[in-house]
Wavefront OBJ file of the C-alpha trace (Angstrom):
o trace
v -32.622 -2.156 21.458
v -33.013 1.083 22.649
v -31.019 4.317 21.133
v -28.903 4.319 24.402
v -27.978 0.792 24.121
v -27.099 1.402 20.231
v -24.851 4.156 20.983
v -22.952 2.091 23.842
v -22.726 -0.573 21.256
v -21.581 1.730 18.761
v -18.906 3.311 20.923
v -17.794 -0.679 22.321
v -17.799 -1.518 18.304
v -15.429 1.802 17.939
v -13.385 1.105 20.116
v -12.920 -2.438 19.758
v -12.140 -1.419 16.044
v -9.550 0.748 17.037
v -7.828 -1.209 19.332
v -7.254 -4.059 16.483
v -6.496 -1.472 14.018
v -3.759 0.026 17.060
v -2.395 -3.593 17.429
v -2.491 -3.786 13.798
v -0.254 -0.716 13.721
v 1.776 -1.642 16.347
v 2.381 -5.060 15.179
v 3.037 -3.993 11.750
v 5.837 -1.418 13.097
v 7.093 -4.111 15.239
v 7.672 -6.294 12.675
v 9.169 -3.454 10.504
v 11.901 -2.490 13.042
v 12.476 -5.783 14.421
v 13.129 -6.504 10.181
v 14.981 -3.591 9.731
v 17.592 -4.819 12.398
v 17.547 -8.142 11.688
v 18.507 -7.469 7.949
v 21.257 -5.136 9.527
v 22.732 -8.221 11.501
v 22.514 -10.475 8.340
v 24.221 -8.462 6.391
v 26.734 -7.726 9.085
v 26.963 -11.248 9.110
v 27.665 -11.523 5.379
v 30.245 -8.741 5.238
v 32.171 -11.047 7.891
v 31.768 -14.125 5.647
v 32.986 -11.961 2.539
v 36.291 -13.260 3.814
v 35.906 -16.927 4.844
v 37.426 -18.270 1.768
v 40.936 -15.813 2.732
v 40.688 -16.443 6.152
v 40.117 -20.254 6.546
v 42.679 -20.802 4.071
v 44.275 -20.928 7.760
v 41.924 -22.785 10.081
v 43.291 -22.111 13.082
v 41.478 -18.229 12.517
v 38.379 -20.052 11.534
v 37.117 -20.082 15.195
v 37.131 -16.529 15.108
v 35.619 -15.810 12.459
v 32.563 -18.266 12.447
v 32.157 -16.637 16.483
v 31.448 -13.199 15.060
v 28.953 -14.597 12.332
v 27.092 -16.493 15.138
v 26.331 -13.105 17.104
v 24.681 -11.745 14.059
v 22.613 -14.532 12.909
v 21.924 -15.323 16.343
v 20.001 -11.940 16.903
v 18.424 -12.164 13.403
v 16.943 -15.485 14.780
v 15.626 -13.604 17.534
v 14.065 -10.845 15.694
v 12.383 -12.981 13.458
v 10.895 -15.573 15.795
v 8.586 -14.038 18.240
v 4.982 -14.520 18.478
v 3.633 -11.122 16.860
v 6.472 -12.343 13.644
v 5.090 -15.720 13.413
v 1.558 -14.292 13.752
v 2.565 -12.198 10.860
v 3.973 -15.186 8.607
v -0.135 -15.907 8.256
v -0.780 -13.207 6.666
v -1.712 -13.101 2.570
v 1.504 -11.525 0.622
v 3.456 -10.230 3.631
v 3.159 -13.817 5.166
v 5.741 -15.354 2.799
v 8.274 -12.663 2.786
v 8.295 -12.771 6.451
v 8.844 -16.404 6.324
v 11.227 -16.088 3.826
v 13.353 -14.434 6.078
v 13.047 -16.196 9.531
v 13.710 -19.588 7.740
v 16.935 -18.286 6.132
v 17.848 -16.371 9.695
v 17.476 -19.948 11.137
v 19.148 -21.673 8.502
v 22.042 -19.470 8.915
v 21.767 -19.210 12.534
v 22.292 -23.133 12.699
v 25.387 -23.814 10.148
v 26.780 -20.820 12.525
v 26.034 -21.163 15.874
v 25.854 -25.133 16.227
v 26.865 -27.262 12.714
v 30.211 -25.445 12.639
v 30.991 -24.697 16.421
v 32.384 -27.424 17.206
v 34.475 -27.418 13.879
v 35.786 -24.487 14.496
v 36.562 -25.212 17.957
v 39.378 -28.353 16.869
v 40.302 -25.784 14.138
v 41.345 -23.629 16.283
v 44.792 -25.400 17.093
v 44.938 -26.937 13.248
v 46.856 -25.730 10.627
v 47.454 -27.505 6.689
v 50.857 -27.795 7.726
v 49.839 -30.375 10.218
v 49.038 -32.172 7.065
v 52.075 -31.834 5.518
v 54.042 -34.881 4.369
v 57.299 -35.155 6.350
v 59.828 -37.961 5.153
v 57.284 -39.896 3.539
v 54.294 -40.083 6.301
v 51.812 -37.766 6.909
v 50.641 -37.673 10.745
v 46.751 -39.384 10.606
v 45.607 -37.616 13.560
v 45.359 -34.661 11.973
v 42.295 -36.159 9.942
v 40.781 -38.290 12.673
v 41.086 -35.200 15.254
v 38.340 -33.672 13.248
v 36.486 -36.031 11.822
v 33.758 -36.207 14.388
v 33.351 -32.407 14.371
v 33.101 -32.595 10.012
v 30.740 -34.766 10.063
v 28.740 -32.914 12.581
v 29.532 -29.778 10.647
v 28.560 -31.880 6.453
v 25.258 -32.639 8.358
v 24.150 -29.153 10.021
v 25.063 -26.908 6.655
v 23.408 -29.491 4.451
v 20.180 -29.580 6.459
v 20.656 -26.093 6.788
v 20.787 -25.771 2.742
v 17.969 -28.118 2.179
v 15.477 -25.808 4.121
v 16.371 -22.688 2.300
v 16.118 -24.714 -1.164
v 12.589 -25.886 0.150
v 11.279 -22.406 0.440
v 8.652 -21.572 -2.501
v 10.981 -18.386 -4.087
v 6.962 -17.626 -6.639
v 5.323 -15.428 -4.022
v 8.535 -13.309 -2.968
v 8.922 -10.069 -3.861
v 12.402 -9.352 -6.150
v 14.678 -8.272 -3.074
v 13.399 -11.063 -1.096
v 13.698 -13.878 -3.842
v 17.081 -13.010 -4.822
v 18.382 -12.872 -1.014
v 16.900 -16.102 -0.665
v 18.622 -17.320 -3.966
v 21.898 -15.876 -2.622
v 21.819 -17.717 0.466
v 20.638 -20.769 -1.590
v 24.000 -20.677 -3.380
v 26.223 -19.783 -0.172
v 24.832 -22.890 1.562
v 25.108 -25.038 -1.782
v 28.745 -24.026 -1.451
v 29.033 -24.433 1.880
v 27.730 -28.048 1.916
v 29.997 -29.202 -0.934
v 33.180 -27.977 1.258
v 31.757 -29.581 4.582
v 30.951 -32.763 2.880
v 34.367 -32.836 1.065
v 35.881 -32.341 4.402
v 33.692 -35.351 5.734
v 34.848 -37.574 3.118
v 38.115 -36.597 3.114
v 38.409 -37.334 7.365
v 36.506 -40.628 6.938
v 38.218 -42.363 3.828
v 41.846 -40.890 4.146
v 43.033 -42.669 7.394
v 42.084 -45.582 6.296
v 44.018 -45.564 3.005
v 46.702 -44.175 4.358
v 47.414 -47.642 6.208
v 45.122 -46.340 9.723
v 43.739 -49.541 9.577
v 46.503 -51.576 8.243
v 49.035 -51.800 5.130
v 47.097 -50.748 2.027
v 48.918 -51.227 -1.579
v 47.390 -49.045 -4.391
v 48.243 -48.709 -7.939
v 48.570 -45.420 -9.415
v 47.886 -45.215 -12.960
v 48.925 -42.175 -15.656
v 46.226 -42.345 -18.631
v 48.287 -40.608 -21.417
v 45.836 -37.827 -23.198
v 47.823 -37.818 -26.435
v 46.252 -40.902 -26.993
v 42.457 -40.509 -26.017
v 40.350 -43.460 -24.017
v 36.849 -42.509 -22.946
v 38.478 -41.551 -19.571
v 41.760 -39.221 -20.488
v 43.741 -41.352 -22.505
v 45.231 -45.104 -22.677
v 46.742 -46.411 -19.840
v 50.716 -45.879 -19.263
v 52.869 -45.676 -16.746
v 52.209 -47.104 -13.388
v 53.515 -46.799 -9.397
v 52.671 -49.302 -6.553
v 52.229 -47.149 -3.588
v 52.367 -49.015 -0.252
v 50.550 -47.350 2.705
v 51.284 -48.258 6.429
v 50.464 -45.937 9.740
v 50.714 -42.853 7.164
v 53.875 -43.928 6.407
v 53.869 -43.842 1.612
v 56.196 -45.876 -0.210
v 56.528 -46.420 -3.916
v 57.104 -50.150 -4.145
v 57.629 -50.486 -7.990
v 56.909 -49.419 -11.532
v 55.332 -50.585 -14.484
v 54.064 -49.114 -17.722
v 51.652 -51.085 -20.318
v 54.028 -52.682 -22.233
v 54.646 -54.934 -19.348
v 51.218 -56.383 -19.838
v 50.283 -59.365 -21.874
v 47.209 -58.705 -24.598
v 44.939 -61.409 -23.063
v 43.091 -64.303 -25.079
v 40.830 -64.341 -22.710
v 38.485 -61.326 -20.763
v 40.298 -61.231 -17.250
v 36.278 -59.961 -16.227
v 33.436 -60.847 -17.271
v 31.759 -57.923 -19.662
v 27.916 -57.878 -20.514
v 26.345 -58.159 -23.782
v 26.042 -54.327 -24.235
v 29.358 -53.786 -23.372
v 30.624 -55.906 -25.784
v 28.575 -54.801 -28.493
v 29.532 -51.134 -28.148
v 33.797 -51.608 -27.097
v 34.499 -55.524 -28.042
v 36.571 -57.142 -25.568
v 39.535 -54.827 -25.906
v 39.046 -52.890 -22.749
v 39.245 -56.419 -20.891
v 42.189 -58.061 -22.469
v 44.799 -55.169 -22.924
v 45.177 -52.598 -19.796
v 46.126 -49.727 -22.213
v 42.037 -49.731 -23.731
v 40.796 -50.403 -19.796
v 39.275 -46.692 -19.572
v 37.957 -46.902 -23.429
v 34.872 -47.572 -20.726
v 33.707 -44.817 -19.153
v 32.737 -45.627 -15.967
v 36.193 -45.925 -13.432
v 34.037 -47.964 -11.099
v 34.268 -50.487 -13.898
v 37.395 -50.150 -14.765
v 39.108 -50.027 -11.657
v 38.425 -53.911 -11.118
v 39.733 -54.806 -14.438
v 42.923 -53.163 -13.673
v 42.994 -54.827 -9.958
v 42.349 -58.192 -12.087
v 45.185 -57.492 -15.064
v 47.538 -56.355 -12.161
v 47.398 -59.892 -10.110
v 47.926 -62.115 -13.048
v 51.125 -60.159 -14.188
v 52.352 -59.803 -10.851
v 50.521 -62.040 -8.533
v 49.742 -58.715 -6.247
v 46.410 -58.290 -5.053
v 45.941 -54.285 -4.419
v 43.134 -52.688 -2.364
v 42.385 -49.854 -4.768
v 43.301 -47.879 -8.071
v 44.310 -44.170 -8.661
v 43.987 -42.383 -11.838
v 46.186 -39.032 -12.800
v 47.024 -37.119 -15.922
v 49.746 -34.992 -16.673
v 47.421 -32.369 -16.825
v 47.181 -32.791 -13.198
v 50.231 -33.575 -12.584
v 51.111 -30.182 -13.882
v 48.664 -29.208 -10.829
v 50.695 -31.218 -8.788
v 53.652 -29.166 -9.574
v 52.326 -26.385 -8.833
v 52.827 -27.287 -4.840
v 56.414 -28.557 -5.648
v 59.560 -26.516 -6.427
v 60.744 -27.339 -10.137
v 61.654 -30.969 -10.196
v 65.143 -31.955 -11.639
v 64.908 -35.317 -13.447
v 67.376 -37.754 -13.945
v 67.769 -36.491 -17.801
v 68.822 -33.367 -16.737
v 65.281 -32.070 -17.922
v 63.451 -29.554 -14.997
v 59.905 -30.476 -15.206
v 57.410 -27.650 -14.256
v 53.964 -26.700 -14.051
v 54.438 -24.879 -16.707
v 55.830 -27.718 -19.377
v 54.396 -31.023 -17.694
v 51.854 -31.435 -20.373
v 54.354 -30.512 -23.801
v 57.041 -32.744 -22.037
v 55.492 -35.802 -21.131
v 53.102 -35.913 -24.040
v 55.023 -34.609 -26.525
v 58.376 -33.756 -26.674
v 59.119 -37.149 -25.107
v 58.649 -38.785 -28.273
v 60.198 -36.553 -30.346
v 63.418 -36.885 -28.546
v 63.231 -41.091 -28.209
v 62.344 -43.524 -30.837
v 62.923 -46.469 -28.899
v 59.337 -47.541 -27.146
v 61.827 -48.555 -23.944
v 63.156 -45.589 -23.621
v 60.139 -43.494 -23.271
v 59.222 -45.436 -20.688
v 62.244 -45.058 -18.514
v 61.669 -41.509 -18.847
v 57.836 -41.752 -17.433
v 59.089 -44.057 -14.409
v 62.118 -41.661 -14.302
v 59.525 -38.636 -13.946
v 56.508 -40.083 -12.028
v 59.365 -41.260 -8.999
v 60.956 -37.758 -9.105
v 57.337 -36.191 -8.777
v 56.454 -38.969 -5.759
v 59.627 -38.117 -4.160
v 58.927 -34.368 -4.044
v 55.344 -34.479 -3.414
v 56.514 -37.059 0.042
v 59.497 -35.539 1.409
v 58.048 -32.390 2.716
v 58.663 -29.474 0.619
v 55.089 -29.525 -0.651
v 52.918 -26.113 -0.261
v 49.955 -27.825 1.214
v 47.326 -24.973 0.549
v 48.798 -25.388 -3.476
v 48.631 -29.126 -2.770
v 44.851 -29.253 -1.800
v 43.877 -26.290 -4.440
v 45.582 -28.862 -7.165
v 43.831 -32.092 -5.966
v 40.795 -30.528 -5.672
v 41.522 -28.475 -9.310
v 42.054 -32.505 -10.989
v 38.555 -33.532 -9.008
v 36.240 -31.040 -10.556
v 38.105 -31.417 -13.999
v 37.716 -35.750 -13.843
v 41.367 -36.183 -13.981
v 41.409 -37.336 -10.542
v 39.814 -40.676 -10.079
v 40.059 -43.292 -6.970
v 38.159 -46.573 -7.106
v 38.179 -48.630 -3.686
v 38.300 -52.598 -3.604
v 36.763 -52.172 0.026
v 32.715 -51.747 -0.855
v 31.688 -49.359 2.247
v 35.050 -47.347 1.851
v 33.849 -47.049 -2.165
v 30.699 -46.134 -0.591
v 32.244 -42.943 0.888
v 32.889 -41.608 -2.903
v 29.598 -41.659 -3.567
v 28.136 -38.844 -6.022
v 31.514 -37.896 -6.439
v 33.727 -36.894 -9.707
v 36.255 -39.019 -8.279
v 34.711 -42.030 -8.739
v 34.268 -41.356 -12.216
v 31.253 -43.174 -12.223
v 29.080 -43.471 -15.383
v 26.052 -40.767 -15.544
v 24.068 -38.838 -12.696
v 21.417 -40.978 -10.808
v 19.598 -37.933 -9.836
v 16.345 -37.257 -11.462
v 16.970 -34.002 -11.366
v 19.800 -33.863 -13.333
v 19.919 -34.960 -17.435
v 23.346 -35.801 -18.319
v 24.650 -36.061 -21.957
v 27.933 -37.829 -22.074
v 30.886 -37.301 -24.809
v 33.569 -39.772 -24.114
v 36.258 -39.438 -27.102
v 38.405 -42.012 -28.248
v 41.521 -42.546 -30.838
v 41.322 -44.979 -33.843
v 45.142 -44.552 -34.879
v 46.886 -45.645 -32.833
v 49.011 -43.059 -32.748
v 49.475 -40.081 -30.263
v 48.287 -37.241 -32.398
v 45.414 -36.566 -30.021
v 48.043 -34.167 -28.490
v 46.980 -31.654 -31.256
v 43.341 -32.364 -31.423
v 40.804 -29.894 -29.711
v 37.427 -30.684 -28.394
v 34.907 -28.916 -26.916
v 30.914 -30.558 -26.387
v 28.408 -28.109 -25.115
v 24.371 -29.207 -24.322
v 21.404 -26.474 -23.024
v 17.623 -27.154 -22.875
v 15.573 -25.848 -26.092
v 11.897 -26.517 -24.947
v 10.647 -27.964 -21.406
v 10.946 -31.260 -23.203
v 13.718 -30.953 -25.551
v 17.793 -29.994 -25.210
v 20.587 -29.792 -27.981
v 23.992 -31.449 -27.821
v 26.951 -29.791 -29.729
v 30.367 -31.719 -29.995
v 33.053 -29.953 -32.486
v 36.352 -32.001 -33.164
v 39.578 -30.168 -35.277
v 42.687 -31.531 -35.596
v 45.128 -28.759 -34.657
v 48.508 -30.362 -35.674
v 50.512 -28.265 -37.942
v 50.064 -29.119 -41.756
v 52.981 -30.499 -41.963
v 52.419 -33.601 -39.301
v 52.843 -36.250 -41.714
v 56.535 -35.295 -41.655
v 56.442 -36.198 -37.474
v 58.058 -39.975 -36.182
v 55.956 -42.603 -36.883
v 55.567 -43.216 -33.238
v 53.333 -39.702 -33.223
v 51.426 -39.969 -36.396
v 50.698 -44.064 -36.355
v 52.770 -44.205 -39.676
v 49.709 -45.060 -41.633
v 48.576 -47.712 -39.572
v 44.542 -49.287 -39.919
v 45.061 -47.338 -43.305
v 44.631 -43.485 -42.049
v 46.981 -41.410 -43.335
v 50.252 -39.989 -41.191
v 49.172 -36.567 -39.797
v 45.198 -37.695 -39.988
v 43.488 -38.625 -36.933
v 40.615 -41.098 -36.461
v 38.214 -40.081 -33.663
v 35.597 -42.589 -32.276
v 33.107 -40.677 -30.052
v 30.924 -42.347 -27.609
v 27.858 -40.288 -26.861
v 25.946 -41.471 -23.751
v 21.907 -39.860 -24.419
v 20.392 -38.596 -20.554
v 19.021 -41.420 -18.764
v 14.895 -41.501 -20.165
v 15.960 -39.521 -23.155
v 15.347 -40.526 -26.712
v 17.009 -38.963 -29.910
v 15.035 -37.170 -32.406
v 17.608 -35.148 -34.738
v 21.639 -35.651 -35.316
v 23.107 -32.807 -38.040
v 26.767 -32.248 -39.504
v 26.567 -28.287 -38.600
v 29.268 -27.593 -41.626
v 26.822 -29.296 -44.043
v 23.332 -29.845 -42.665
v 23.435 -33.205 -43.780
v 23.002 -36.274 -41.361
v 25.805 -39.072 -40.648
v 26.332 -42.518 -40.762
v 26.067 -43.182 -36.816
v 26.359 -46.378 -35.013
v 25.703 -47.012 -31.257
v 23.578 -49.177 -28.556
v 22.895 -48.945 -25.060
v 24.552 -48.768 -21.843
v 22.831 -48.996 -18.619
v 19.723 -48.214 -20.175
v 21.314 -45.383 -21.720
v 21.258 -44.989 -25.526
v 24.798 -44.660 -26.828
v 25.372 -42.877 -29.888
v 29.133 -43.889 -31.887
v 30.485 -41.469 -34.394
v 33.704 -42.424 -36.284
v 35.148 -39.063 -37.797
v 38.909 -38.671 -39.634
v 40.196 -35.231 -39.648
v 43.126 -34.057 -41.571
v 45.600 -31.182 -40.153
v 43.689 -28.144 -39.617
v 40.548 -29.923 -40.878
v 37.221 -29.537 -37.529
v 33.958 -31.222 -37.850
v 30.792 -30.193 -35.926
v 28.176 -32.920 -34.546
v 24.561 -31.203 -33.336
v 21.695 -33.753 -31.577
v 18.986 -33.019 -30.138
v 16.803 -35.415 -28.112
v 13.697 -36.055 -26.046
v 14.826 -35.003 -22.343
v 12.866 -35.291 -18.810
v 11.320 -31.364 -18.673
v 12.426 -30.297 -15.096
v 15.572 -31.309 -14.785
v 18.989 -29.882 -15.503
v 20.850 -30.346 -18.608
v 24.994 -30.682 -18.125
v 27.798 -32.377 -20.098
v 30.657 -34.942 -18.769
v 32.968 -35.780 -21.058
v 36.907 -36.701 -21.757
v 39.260 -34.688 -20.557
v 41.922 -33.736 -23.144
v 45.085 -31.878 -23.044
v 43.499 -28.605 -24.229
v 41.476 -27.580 -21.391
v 40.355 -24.647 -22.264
v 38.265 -26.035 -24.627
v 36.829 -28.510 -22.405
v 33.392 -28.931 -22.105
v 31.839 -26.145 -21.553
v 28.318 -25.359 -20.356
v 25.809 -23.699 -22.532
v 22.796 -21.746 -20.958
v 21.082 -21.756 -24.316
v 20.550 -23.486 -27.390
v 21.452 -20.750 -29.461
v 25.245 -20.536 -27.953
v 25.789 -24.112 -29.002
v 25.137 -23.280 -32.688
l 1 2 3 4 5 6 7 8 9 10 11 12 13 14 15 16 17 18 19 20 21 22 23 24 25 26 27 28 29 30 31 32 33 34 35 36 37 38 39 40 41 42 43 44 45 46 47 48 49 50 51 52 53 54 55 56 57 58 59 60 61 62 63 64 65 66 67 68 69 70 71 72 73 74 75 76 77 78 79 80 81 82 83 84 85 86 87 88 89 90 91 92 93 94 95 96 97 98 99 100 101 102 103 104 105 106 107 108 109 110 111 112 113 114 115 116 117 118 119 120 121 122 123 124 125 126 127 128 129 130 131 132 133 134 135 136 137 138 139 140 141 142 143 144 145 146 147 148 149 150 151 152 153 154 155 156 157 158 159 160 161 162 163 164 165 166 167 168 169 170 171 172 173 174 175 176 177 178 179 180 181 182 183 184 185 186 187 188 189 190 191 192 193 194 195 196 197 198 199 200 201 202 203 204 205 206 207 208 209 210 211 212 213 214 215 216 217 218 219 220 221 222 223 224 225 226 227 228 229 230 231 232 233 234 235 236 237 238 239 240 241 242 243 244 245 246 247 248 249 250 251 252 253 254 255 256 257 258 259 260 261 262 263 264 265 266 267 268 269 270 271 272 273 274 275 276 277 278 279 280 281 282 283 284 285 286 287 288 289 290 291 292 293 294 295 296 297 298 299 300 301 302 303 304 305 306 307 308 309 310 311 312 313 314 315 316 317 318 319 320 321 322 323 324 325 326 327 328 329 330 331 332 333 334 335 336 337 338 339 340 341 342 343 344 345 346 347 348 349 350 351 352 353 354 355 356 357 358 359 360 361 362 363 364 365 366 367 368 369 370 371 372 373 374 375 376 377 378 379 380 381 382 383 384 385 386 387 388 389 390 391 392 393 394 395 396 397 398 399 400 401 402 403 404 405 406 407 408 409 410 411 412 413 414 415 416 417 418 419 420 421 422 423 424 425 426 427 428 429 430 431 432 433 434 435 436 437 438 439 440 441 442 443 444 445 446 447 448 449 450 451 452 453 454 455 456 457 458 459 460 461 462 463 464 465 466 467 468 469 470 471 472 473 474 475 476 477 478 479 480 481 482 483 484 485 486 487 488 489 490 491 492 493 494 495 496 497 498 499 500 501 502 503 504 505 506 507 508 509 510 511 512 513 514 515 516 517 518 519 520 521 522 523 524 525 526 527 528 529 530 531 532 533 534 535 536 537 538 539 540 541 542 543 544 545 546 547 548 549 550 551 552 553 554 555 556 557 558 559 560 561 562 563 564 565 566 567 568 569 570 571 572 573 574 575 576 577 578 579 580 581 582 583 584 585 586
């Protein structure tokens, strides 16, 4: 090659050098404006959702506010899906942060612009007052007027949420990862509302009577007596359902049922091994099993043979929620001349109740006395129906809200839900320990009795379970009615409690280590299994003011995420906590 034809290649290689590196530049500084302005529009976007909790609290303003969140995520979109941006997303380091951000501009651009659209749209003309129960019915097409558009909405955010969670959060830089994990948890939150929403359009009608007359039991499980589930079964109202239209049929409480010879279900070898057949022959020990889609088909069995009734489903309060309850209601003047609140639900119906009657018979005309006043109030109207869904949804979260369906596909509907009170997590993901607590006195002392059970992970394979028990009653309980302290009955002293704990091990896990924190020795523990679940039993007498401290630790799948169910008591907050490590569950 000549010198002239080197220089002209020179000069072509020069210049084809610069023009990349001029694209370069001019790429990069397209992508940095067209970044700069999208984050503007996001966060515009955000500052507008700041207030969606305040502002849908009255859907018929939703429409307006999910309109102005769809302009800004709608021109994020754009700014972050051009050619030169994708072309960019290629690119080592920058590459992920770039599509970091157009996946979560999408993501949000969808649950805005299309999953909710056409839920805000019927929201528009909705209001909770439609919802409101007027002379005993509550008007179903409010729920099937938006049921199409909630389930369009439950499947939009969750996809939505799914492709942000997919995103790999290792090569981001800080600012980037923790947007991402913001948005993560905004569209976590976001699906759990839509799909509530979902469920709650698709099941409700239907028990309601859409369909047809529905009768279901409602069931109070008394927490000053503890069962696995709350406490032993008491009081009871048939509720008839027809076009919307709620009736309370009749009342019951547990001393209306026989104690069976017989099992009125059949119960498997495990079962029997770890309760006996208790929870099968007498309804008050039903929920000593902790697993409501068990239980609700023993009650549905004991209910026929006593009254010949066959009911399509069973619902589970306490008073703890019914002291949510109240919170919706005015102050409810019962036939006694007593004015039950929010405020004293719990100390009157679980305590004070037997101070003031002896007589067995008499306590329970004040329960069927108190749970038809409460019916009455929550039915005739006066209801706050933002207070009533805060409460129901308040009772959910805490397990003292349970439904179990007879119908299989409307069961179906519940699903991964608290309220079915279903027994352990199938996820893989998640490593449940369960602490289901449960009274050996007979007596209903577990009124004073405190509990708290925290787990956390120790080592990628390992995680700790703490469970403290302390009898809180005041040192002079012996001195209480015998109908309180169990007047010495099964040979525990009046003012003592006996505690049987049921501790259900993470599916996969195995035990290595159980301690007495107070002493460092190890107990005397009993158990078995349970759905392929080893089940720990510790038997534990405390006197008044006397607490006891139970540590395990155990073998645990290493990705997945440690959490605690347990019993609900009447001191909630105690309840079940959730340690984030080991050390806070010393």
């Amino acid at each position: 090659m000549t010198s002239d034809a080197r220089r002209r290649a020179g000069r072509i290689s020069t210049w084809v050098l610069g023009g990349i590196l001029l694209l370069a530049v001019l790429a990069t500084g397209w992508i940095g404006i067209r970044g700069f302005l999208a984050y503007q529009h996001l966060n515009d976007a955000r500052a507008t959702a700041a207030n969606a909790s305040e502002v849908l609290s009255d859907p018929a303003r939703a429409s307006d506010l999910i309109a102005d969140v769809s302009v800004d995520t709608a021109a994020a979109r754009d700014l972050t899906s051009d050619v030169v941006w994708r072309l960019g997303e290629q690119l080592p380091w920058v590459g992920p942060q770039l599509a970091a951000v157009s996946t979560v501009a999408a993501a949000l651009d969808d649950v805005a612009s299309e999953s909710l659209t056409p839920l805000a749209s019927v929201a528009a003309s909705f209001s909770l007052d439609d919802i409101r129960p007027q002379n005993g019915a509550i008007d179903l097409d409010a729920f099937t007027g938006i049921e199409e558009a909630a389930r369009t909405g439950a499947t939009g955010v969750s996809a939505a949420a799914t492709n942000v969670a997919a995103i790999d959060t290792a090569a981001l830089l800080g600012p980037v990862r923790d947007a991402v994990s913001d948005v993560s948890g905004l569209l976590d939150q976001a699906r759990t509302a839509a799909d509530t929403l979902k469920r709650t359009t698709t099941l409700l009608p239907a028990m309601l009577g859409g369909d047809g007359p529905r009768d279901y039991l409602v069931i109070f499980q008394n927490n000053a007596e503890w069962r696995s589930l709350g406490g032993i079964v008491g009081a009871m109202a048939l509720i008839h359902t027809d076009g919307g239209t709620i009736s309370l049929v009749s009342q019951a409480s547990s001393s209306d049922f026989d104690r069976y010879d017989e099992p009125v279900v059949p119960m498997t070898d495990e079962e029997k091994r770890l309760f006996g057949t208790q929870p099968v022959t007498y309804v008050q020990n039903v929920t000593q099993i902790p697993d409501f889609t068990r239980d609700g088909p023993i009650i549905q069995a004991m209910w026929e043979r006593e009254t010949g009734t066959v009911i399509d489903g069973v619902l589970s309060l306490d008073p703890v929620a019914l002291s949510y309850l109240l919170d919706a209601t005015r102050p409810i003047q019962l036939p006694t001349g007593d004015e039950l609140t929010s405020e004293n639900a719990v100390q009157l119906l679980l305590n004070e109740v037997y101070l003031r009657y002896e007589d067995p018979a008499e306590q329970d005309a004040f329960f069927a006395a108190a749970a038809a006043s409460v019916f009455q109030a929550l039915t005739a109207g006066g209801t706050d129906p933002t207070a009533l869904v805060d409460a129901l949804g308040r009772a959910g979260t805490e397990n003292r809200l349970m439904v179990w369906n007879a119908d299989p596909d409307e069961q179906a509907v519940l699903d991964d839900t608290t309220l079915q009170g279903a027994l352990g997590s199938s996820s893989p993901a998640v490593a449940e320990f369960g602490v289901y607590l449960n009274d050996g006195t007979s007596s209903k002392m577990d009124y004073y009795m405190e509990a708290s059970a925290t787990a956390a992970r120790c080592t990628d394979g390992e995680a700790a379970l703490t469970v403290a028990l302390r009898n809180g009653a005041p040192a002079d309980a012996a001195s209480l009615p015998r109908y309180i302290t169990g007047g010495g009955s099964h040979g525990i002293p009046p003012g003592n409690v006996e505690t049987v704990t049921y501790i259900y091990l993470p599916a996969g896990a195995v035990l290595t280590s159980t301690t007495i924190a107070e002493t460092g020795e190890t107990p005397s523990l009993g158990g078995g299994t349970d759905d392929e679940r080893q089940v720990i039993s510790w038997q534990t007498q405390l006197a008044p003011g006397e607490e006891i401290t139970l540590r395990i630790t155990a073998e645990t799948p290493p990705s997945a995420q440690i959490v605690t169910r347990a019993t609900p008591t009447v001191n909630a907050q105690r309840d079940m906590e959730f340690a984030e490590s080991c050390g806070s569950t010393g």
